[in-house]
C-alpha positions in Angstrom: 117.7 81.7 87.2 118.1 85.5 87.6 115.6 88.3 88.7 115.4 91.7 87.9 115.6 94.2 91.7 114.8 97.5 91.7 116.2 100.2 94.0 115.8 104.0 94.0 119.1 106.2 94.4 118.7 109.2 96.3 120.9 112.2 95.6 120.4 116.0 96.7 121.6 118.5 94.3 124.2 121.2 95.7 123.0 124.5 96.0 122.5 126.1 92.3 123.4 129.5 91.3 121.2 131.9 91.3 120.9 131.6 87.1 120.1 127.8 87.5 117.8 127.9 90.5 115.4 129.9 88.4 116.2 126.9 85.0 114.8 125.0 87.5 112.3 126.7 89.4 110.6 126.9 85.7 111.2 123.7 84.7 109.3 122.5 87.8 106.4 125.0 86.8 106.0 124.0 83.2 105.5 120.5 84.1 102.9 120.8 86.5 100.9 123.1 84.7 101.3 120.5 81.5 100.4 117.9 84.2 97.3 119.7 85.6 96.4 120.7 82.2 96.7 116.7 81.1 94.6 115.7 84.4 92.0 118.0 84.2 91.3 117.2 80.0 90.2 114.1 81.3 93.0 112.5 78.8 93.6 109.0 79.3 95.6 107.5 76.1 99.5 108.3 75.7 97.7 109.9 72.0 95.6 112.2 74.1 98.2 113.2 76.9 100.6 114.5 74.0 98.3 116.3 71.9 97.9 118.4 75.5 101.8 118.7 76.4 102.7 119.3 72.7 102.9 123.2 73.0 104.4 123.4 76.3 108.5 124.5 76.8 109.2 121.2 78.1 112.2 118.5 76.8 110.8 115.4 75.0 112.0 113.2 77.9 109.6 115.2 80.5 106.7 114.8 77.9 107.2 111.7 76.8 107.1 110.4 81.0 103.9 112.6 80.9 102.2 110.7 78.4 102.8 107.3 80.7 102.3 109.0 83.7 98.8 110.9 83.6 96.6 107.7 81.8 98.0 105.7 84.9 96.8 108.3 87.5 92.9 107.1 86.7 93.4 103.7 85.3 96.0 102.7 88.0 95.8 104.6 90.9 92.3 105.8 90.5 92.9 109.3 91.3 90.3 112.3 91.0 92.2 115.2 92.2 96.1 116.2 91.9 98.8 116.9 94.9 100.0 120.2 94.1 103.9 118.8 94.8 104.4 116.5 91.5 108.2 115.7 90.8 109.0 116.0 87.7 109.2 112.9 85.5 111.6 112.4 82.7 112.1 109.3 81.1 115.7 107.2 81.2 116.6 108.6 77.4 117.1 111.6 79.1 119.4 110.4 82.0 123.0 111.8 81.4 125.7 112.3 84.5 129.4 112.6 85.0 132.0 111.0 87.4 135.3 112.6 88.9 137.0 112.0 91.7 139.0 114.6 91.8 136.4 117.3 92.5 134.4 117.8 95.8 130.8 116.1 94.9 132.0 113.0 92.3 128.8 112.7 90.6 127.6 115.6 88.5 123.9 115.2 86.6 123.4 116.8 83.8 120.0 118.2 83.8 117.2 118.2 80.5 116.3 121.2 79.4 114.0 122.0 76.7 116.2 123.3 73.6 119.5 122.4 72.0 122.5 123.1 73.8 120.4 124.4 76.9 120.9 121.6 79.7 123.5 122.2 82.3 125.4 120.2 84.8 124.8 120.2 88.6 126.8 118.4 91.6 125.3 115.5 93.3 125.5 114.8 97.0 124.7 110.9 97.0 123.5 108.8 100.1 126.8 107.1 101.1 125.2 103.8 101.6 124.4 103.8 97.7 127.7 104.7 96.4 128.5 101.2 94.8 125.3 101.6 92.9 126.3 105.2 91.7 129.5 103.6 90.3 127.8 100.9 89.0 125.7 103.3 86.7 128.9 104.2 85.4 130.0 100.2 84.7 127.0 99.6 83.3 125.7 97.0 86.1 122.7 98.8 86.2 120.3 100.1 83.8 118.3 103.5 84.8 114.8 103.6 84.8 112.4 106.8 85.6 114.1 109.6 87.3 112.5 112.5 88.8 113.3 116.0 90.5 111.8 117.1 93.5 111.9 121.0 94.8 111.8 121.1 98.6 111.5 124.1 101.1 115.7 124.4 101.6 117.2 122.3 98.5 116.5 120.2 95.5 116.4 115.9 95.7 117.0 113.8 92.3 115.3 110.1 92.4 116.9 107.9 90.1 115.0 104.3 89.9 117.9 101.8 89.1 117.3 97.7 87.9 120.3 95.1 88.6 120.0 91.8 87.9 120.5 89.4 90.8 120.6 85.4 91.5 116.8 84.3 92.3 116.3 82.4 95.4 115.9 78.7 95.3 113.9 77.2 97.6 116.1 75.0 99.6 115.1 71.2 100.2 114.4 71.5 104.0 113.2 75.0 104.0 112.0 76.9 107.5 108.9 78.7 106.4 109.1 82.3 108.5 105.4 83.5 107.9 104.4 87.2 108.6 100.8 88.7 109.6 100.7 92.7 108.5 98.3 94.2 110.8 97.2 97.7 112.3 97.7 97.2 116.4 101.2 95.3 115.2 101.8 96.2 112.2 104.6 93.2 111.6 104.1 89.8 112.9 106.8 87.2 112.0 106.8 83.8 113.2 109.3 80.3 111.6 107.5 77.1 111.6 110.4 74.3 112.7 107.6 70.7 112.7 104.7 72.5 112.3 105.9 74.8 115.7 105.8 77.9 116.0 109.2 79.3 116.9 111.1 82.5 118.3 108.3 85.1 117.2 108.1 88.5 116.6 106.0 91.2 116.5 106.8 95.1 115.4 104.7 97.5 117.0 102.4 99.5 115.0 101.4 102.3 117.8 103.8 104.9 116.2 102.4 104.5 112.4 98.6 104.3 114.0 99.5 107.3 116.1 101.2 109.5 113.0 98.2 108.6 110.7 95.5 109.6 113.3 97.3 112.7 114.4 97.9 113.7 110.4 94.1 113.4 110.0 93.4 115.6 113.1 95.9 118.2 112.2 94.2 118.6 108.9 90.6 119.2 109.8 92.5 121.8 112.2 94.3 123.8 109.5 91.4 123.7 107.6 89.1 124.9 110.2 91.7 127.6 110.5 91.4 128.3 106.5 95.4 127.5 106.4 95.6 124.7 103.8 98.4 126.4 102.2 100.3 124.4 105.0 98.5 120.9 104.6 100.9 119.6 101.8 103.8 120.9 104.2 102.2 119.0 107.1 101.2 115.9 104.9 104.9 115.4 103.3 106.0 115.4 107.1 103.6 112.2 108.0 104.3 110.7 104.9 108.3 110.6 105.4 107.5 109.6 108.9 105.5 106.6 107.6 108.2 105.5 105.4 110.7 105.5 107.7 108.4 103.0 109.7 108.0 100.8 106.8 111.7 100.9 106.0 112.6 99.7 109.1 109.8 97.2 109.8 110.7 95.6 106.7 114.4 95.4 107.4 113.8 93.7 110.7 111.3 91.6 109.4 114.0 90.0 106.6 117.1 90.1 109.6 114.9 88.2 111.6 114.2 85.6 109.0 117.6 85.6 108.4 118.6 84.0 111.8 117.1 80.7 111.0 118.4 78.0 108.8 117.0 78.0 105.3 114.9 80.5 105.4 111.7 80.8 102.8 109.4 84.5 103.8 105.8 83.4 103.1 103.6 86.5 102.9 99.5 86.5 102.1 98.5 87.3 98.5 97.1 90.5 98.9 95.7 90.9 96.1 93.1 88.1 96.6 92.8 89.3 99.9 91.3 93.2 97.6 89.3 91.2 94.9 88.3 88.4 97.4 87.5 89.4 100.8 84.9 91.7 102.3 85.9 93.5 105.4 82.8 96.2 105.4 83.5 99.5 104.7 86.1 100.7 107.9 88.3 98.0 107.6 88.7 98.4 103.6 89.7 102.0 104.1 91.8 100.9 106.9 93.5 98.1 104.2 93.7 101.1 101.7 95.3 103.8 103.8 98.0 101.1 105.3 99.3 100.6 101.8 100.0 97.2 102.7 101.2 96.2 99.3 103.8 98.9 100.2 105.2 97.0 103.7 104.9 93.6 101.8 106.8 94.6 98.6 109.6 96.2 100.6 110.3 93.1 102.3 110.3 91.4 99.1 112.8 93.9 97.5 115.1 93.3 100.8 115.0 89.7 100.8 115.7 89.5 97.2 118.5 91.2 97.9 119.4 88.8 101.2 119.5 85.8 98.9 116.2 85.3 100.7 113.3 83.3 98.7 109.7 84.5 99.6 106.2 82.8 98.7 103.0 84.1 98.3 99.9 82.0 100.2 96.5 82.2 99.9 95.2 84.0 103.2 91.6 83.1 103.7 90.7 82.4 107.4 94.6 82.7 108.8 93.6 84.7 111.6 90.1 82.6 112.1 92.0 79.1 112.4 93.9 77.3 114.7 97.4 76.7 113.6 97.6 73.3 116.1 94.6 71.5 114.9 93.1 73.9 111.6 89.7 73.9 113.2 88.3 77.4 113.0 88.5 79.0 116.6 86.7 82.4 117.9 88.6 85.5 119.4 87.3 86.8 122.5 88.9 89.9 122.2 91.5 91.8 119.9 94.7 90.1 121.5 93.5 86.6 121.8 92.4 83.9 119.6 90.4 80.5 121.1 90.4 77.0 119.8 87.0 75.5 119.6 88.3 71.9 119.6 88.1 70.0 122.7 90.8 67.7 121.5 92.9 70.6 120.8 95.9 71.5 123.1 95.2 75.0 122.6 92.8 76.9 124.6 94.2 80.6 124.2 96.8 81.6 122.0 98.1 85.2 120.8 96.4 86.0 117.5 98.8 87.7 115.4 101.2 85.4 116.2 98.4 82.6 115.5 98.1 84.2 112.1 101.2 84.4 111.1 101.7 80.6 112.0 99.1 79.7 109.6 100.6 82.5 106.7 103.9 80.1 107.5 102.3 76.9 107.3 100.7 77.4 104.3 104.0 76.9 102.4 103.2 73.2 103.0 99.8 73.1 104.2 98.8 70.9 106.8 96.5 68.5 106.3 93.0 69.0 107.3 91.2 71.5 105.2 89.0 74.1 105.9 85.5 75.0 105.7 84.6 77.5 102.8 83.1 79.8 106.0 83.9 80.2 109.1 81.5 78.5 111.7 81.2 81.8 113.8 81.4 85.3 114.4 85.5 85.7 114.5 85.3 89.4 115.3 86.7 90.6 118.4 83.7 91.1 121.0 85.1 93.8 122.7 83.6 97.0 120.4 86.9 97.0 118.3 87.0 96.0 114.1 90.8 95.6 114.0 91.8 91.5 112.8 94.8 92.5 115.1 96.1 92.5 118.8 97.0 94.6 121.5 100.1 91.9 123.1 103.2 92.5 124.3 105.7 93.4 121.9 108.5 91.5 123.6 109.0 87.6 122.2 108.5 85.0 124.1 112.4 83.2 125.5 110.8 80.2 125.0 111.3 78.3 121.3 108.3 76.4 121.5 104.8 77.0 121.6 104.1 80.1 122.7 101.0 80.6 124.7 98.6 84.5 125.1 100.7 84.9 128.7 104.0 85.1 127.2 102.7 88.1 125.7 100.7 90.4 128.1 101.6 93.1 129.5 
């Protein structure tokens, strides 16, 4: 069997001349006022969005991404207000470019413009690490999907989402679940399950991401105190690049470190049962929102479609209430450490995350004893926090069998 991955090329344009800057500057203008004047109608049919755009000096391929783009702003991502930085959207009937290797920049794009005969070409500077992509465009190993232009402060970026069709992952026979735990304190916590052990984890820290999101929200009450919000969506695209960085490289390590053992199968919680099925009050449901943890988790599934690497989805309820030994529900004393209530129970203390993310792994092939539909007891941390996460050492334990809280304090 085959699936279909997705990828998104990144290419900045070289610098324009002077005549094309301002083909572009305008182009960029048009479509977010046709955007804002979509929004703001309150239209939310593809019927509606176009009887809006109709008039505008825009090419049909900018419109017609309009008319899927604006409906989706409410319906999908439930959005009352507009970012002032849109890209603009065009759909892939649109998408023309150009390959030489005899000139400087190989790849030349050929940009829509609204009249016949008025689109021009532009140089492309590619990301190197994508260039087998690029010339796969021209093979026709990939098919284009939306592509959009971006104006930044110093130059101009093109996005160009790509599909490719790759081998799905079979499960193997003897598979080695490798279960991971997204969380705030540690935002990644991977652990493989070898006879129902946990084995070799690991845990990426989340300080950095906690520390850009809190310092984003304190420098924006401070430029607005200061009546300078004409810098906020300078600021804000700063934190946001940041944060993807972090969840690019969390969600590379997390599929390399699956990769180490033998048949490995990623099992990851179903997050959307976690939204429609599970009631963390009010903080932590805005915490669960602003993480974008759908983003983290469907990275690492993009990557380890690529590895070759299949991934499951399990149902999370009561992963980081449960003991992973025994599967009686336990209590957590404090953010970092989870207790088994059991008296026959090995366990006494145990790391939480890392307890979690057992569970997340066993899951693939559940162990026996089932659970209760609520927990017996209070499993939030007693010590004034409301993260489900832990403050532990980062640094795995050398050991490849159980691994006990002390392995990881400080």
């Amino acid at each position: 069997m085959t699936a279909t991955a997705t990828k998104t090329l990144e290419a900045t344009l070289a610098p324009p001349t002077a005549h094309k800057e301002r083909r572009l500057q305008r182009t960029v203008a048009t479509y977010r006022r046709a955007l804002s004047d979509a929004f703001e109608s309150g239209a939310d049919t593809q019927t509606a969005v176009n009887d809006v755009v109709t008039g505008y000096t825009l090419t049909s391929y900018a419109k017609d991404a309009l008319k899927n783009y604006v409906p989706q702003l409410r319906d999908t991502y439930n959005a009352s207000e507009l970012d002032d930085d849109h890209p603009v959207r065009f759909t892939n009937r649109g998408w023309n470019f150009d390959h030489s290797e005899d000139r400087t920049h190989e790849f030349c794009w050929r940009v829509p413009q609204a009249g016949r005969g008025n689109a021009f070409w532009i140089p492309l500077r590619i990301n190197p690490a994508q260039h087998d992509l690029w010339a796969d465009l021209l093979d026709g190993d990939v098919t284009v999907g939306e592509f959009r232009l971006q104006e930044n402060r110093t130059n101009w970026v093109l996005h160009v989402t790509v599909e490719y069709t790759v081998a799905e992952p079979e499960e193997p026979d003897d598979p080695t679940p490798v279960g991971f735990d997204i969380g705030e304190s540690k935002l990644l916590t991977g652990c493989a399950c070898r006879d129902g052990t946990p084995t070799q984890p690991y845990i990426y820290d989340g300080g950095r991401a906690r520390y850009l999101r809190k310092e984003m929200f304190t420098t924006f009450r401070r430029l607005q105190a200061r009546d300078a919000e004409w810098r906020v969506d300078e600021r804000f695209d700063h934190y946001q690049n940041a944060l993807t960085d972090i969840v690019e490289k969390a969600s590379r390590e997390a599929v390399e470190y699956a990769r180490q053992f033998e048949n490995p199968v990623i099992v990851l919680e179903d997050l959307s049962y976690i939204r429609e099925h599970l009631d963390y009050g009010k903080w932590m449901n805005r915490r669960l929102h602003n993480w974008a943890f759908a983003r983290l988790t469907g990275r690492i599934e993009d990557k380890a479609l690529e590895a070759g690497i299949p991934v499951r989805k399990v149902n999370p309820a009561y992963t980081s209430q449960t003991c992973h030994a025994c599967g009686h529900l336990g209590s957590r004393s404090s953010q970092a450490t989870f207790r088994c209530t059991n008296s026959e129970c090995w366990v006494t203390e145990y790391q939480a995350d890392i307890n979690a993310a057992a569970n997340i792994a066993g899951r693939l092939n559940p162990w026996g004893e089932s659970l209760s539909l609520k927990p017996t007891g209070d499993d939030s941390p007693r010590d004034g926090s409301a993260c489900d996460s832990t403050t532990g050492h980062r640094t795995p334990s050398p050991k490849p069998g159980q691994t006990t809280l002390a392995a990881f304090q400080s």
